[in-house]
C-alpha positions as CSV (number, residue, x, y, z in Angstrom):
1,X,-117.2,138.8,40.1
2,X,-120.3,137.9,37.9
3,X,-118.1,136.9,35.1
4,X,-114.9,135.7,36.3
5,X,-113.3,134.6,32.4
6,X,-114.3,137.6,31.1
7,X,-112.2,139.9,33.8
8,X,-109.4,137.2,34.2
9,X,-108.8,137.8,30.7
10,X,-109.6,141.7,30.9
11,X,-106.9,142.1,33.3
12,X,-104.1,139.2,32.6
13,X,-104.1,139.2,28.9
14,X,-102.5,142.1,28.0
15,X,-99.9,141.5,25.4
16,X,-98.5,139.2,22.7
17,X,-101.0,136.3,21.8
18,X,-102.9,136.8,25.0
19,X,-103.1,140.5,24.0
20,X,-104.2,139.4,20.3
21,X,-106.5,136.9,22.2
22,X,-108.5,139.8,24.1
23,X,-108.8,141.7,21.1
24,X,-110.1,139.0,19.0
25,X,-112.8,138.5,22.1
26,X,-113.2,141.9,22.5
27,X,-113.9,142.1,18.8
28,X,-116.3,139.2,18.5
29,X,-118.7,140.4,21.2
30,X,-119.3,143.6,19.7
31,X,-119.5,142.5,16.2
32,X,-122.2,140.0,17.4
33,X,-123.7,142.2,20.0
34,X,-123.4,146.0,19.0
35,X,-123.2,145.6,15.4
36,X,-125.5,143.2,15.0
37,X,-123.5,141.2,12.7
38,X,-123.5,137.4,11.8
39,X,-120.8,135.2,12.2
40,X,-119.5,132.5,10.2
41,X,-117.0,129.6,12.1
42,X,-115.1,127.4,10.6
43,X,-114.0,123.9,12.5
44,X,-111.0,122.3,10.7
45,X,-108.5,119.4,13.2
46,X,-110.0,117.4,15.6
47,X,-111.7,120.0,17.5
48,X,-115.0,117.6,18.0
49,X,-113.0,115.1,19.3
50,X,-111.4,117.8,21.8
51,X,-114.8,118.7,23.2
52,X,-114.9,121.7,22.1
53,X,-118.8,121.4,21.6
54,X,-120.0,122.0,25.4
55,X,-119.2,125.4,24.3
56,X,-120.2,125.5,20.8
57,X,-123.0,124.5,21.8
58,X,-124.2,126.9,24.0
59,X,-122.6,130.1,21.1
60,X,-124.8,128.5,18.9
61,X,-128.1,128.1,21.5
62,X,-127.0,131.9,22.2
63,X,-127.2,133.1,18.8
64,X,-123.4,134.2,18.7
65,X,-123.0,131.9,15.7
66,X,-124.8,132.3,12.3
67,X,-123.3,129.7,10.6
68,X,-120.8,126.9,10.6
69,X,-118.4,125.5,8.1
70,X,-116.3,122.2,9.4
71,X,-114.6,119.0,8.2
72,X,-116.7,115.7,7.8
73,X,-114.4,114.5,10.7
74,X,-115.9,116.9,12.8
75,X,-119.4,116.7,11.8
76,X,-119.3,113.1,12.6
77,X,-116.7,113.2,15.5
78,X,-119.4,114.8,18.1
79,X,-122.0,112.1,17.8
80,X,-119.2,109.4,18.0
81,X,-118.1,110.8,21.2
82,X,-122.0,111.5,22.6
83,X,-122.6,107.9,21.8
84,X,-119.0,106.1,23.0
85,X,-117.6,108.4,25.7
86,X,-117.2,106.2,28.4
87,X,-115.1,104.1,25.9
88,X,-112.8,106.8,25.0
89,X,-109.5,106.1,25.9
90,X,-107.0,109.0,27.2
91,X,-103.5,108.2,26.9
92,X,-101.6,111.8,28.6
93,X,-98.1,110.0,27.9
94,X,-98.7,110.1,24.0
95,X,-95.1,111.2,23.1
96,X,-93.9,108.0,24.4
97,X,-95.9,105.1,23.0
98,X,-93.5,103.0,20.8
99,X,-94.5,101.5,17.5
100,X,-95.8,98.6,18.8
101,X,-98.2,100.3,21.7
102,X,-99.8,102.0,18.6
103,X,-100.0,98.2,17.1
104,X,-101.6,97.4,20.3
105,X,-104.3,100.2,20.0
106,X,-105.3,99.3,16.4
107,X,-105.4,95.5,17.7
108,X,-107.7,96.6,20.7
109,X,-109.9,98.8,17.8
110,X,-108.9,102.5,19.0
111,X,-107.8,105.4,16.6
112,X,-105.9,107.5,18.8
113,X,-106.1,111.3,18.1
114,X,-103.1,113.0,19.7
115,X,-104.3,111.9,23.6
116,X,-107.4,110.5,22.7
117,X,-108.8,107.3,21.6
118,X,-111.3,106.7,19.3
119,X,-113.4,103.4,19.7
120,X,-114.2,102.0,16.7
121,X,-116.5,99.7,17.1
122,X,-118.8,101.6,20.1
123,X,-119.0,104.7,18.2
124,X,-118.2,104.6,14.6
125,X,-120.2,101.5,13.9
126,X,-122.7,102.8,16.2
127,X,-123.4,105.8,14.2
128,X,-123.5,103.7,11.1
129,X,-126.2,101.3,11.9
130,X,-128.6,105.0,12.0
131,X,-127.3,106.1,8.9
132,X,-126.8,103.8,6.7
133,X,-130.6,103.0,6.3
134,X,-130.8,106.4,5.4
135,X,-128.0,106.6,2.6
136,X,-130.1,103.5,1.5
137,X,-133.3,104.9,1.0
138,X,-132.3,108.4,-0.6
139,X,-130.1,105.8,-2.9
140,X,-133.2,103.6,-3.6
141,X,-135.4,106.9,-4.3
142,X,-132.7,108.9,-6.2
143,X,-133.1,111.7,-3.8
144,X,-129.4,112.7,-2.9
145,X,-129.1,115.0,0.6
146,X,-126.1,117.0,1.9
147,X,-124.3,114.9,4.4
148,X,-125.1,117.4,7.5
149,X,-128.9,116.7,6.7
150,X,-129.0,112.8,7.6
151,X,-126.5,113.7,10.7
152,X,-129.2,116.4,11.9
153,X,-131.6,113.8,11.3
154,X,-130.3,111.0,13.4
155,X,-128.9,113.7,15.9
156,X,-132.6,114.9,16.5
157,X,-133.5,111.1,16.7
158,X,-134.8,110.4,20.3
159,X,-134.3,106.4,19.8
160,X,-129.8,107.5,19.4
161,X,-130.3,110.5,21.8
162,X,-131.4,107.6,24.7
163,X,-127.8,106.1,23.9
164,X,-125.9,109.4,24.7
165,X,-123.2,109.0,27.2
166,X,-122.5,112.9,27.7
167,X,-125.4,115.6,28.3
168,X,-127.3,116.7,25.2
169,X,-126.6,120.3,26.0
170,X,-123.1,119.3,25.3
171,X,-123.6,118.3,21.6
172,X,-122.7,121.0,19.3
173,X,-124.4,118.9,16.4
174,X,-127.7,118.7,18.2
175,X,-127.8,121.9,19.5
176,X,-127.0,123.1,15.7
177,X,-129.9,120.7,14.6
178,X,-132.8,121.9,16.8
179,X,-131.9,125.3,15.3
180,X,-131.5,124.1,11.5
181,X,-128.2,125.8,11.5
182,X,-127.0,126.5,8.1
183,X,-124.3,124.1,7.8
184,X,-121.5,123.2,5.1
185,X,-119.1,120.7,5.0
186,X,-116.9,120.8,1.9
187,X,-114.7,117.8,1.3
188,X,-117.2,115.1,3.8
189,X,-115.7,112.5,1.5
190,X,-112.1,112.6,3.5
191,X,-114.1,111.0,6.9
192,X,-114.8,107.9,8.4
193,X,-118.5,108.4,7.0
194,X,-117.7,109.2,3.7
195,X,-115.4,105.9,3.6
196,X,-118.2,104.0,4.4
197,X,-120.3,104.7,2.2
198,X,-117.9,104.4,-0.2
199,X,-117.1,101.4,0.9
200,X,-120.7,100.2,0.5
201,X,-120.8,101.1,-3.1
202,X,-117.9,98.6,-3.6
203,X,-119.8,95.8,-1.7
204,X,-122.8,96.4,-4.1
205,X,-125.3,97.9,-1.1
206,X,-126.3,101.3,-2.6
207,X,-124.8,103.3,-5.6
208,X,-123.0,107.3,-4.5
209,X,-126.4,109.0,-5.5
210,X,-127.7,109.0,-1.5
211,X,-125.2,111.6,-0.9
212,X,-124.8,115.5,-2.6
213,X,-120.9,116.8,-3.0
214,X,-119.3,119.8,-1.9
215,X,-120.3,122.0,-4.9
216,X,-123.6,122.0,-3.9
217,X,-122.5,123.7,-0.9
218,X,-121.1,126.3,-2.8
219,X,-123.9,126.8,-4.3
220,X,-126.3,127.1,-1.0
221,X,-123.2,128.8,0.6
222,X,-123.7,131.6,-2.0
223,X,-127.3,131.6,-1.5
224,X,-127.1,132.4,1.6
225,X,-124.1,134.8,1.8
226,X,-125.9,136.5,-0.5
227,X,-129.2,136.9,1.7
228,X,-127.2,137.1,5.1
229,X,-124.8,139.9,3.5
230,X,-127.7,142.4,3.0
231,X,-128.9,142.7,6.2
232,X,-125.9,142.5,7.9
233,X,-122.6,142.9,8.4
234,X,-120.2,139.1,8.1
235,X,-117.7,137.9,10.3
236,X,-115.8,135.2,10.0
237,X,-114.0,133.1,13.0
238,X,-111.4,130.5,11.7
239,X,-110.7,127.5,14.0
240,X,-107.4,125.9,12.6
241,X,-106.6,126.3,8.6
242,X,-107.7,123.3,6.0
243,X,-110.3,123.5,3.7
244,X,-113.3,124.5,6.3
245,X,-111.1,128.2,6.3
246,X,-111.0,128.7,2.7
247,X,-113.6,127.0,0.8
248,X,-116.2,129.4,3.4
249,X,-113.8,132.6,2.9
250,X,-113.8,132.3,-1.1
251,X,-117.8,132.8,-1.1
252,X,-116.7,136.3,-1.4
253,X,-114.6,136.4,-4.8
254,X,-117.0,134.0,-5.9
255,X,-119.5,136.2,-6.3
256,X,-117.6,139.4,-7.1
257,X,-115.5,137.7,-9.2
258,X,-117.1,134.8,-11.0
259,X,-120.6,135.4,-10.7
260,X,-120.0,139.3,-11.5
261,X,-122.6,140.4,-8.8
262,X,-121.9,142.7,-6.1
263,X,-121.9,141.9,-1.9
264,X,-120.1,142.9,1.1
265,X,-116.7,141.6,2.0
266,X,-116.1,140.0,6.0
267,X,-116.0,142.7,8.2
268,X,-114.3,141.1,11.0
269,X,-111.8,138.1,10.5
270,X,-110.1,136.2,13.4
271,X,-107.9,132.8,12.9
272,X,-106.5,130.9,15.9
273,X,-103.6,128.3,14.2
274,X,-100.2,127.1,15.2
275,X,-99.1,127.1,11.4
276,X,-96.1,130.2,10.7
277,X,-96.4,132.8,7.9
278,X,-94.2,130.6,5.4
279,X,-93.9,127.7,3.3
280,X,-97.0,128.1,0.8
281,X,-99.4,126.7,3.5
282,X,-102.9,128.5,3.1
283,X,-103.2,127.5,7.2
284,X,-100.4,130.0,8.0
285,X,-101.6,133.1,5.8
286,X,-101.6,136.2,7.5
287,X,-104.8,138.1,7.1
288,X,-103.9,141.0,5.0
289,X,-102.8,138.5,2.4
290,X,-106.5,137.6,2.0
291,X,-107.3,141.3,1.1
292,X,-105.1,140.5,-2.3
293,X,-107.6,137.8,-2.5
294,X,-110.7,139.5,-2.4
295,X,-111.7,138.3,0.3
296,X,-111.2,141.3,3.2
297,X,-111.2,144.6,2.8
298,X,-108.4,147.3,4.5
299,X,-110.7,148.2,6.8
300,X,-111.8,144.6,7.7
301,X,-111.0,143.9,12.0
302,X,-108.4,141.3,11.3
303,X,-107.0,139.2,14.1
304,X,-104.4,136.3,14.1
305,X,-103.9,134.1,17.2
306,X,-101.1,132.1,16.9
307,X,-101.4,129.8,19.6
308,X,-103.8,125.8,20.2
309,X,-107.3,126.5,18.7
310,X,-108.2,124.2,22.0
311,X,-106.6,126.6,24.6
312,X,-107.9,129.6,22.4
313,X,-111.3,129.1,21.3
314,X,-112.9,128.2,24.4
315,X,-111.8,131.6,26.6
316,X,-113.0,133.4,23.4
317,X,-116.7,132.0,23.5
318,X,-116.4,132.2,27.0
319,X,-115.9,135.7,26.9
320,X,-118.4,136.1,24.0
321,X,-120.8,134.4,26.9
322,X,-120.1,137.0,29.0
323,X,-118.7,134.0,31.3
């Protein structure tokens, strides 16, 4: 009984998404532990928000992640919560707030996402007074940074860390930070951060230049795939769809096909996402359709999990924890 997950899931999931749920695990583990490979994950929703970083965390303490590709919501969305969770508000009878009791949470200053409340003013404006000064001065010195870097910075700052309302060990951003996890966050301009910076340049406080775009992501993503790839073999583990999934994915044709250089495709592939197979959407693609791509190979482990990322993801990791 030393790892109760790991044999619930053994001997209950058997078939049908719980079936393609134990393979994915089973499949992880060994990639990461008997083939020494290195994994890439990708965060796209509100999976910060969910708490999905008390185990996040401890993957990436654990060396089960290599890398991590996510949304600017959810690079920003696990501080928020470390700093403001006891002002979090949980509202389990979502479905049947009217109108006006969603009036009545904007009035009182909380974004609700799905059951959960976001205060505004205890955690985004929180974060803001640490940041800001340092948006500022790489403005003021011309020295433009990726957005991860000034999180990572006032993550690993021990004056905000004093403010945290959870336990550090349950911050998947600080955990990633003490490691200098490579990080890359295409798109940071669709989040509450990125607003607010913008929002600064239009009240005349500091120009764009503090803050680096999502090419130059790319461009270190490249770097590194490139260094990574040789020594081992890539995984990739896709959390949701969005742009997290496929601007990390494309690394691949990139290289083959635009920079005309040679690398290993992902050897292993797993998305979890309640999106179908039709429709155009990119979050709903089957994994063989990403061979046509480039992207996979035939003989890449490909798993889909059709099923909530937030249910999913955690019995994974667990597993991969040997939990």
């Amino acid at each position: 009984m030393g790892a109760p997950i790991t044999n619930f899931i053994q001997t209950h999931y058997r078939h049908f998404n719980a079936g393609a749920l134990r393979r994915a695990a089973v499949g992880y583990k060994n990639f990461v532990e008997k083939q020494n490979g290195k994994m890439m994950v990708t965060l796209a929703g509100a999976m910060s928000t969910a708490e999905l970083g008390i185990l996040l965390a401890e993957m990436i303490r654990k060396d089960k992640i290599a890398a991590i590709t996510c949304t600017g919501a959810n690079l920003e969305e696990d501080l928020f919560n470390a700093v403001a969770h006891e002002y979090y508000r949980e509202v389990p009878n979502y479905r049947d707030l009217s109108p006006q009791d969603e009036q009545e949470l904007l009035n009182q200053q909380f974004n609700r996402v799905t059951d959960t409340c976001i205060p505004e003013e205890e955690a985004m404006r929180r974060i803001e007074q640490y940041v800001i000064p340092l948006w500022e001065k790489a403005s003021l010195k011309n020295n433009p940074r990726l957005p991860h870097e000034f999180m990572y910075e006032i993550a690993l700052d021990p004056k905000l860390q004093a403010e945290f309302q959870i336990p550090k060990q349950n911050s998947w951003l600080v955990a990633a930070a003490e490691k200098n996890l490579p990080l890359f966050v295409p798109g940071w301009e669709d989040s509450s951060l990125g607003n607010m910076l913008v929002a600064l340049k239009h009240n005349k406080r500091l120009e764009l230049n503090a803050v680096k775009s999502g090419l130059y992501y790319m461009d270190n993503l490249i770097n590194w795939y490139q260094e990574i790839s040789q020594k081992h073999p890539m995984g990739f583990f896709q959390i949701g769809g969005g742009t997290p999934g496929d601007f990390s994915i494309c690394v691949v044709p990139t290289i083959i096909q635009d920079i005309k250089d040679d690398c290993p495709m992902w050897q292993y592939f797993c998305q979890i996402t309640d999106a179908v197979e039709s429709y155009g959407g990119y979050s709903g693609a089957a994994a063989s359709e990403k061979i046509t791509w480039g992207k996979l190979t035939t003989e890449s482990e490909r798993h889909n999990i059709n099923s909530d990322a937030t249910i999913v993801a955690p019995l994974i990791f667990s597993y991969v924890l040997g939990m």
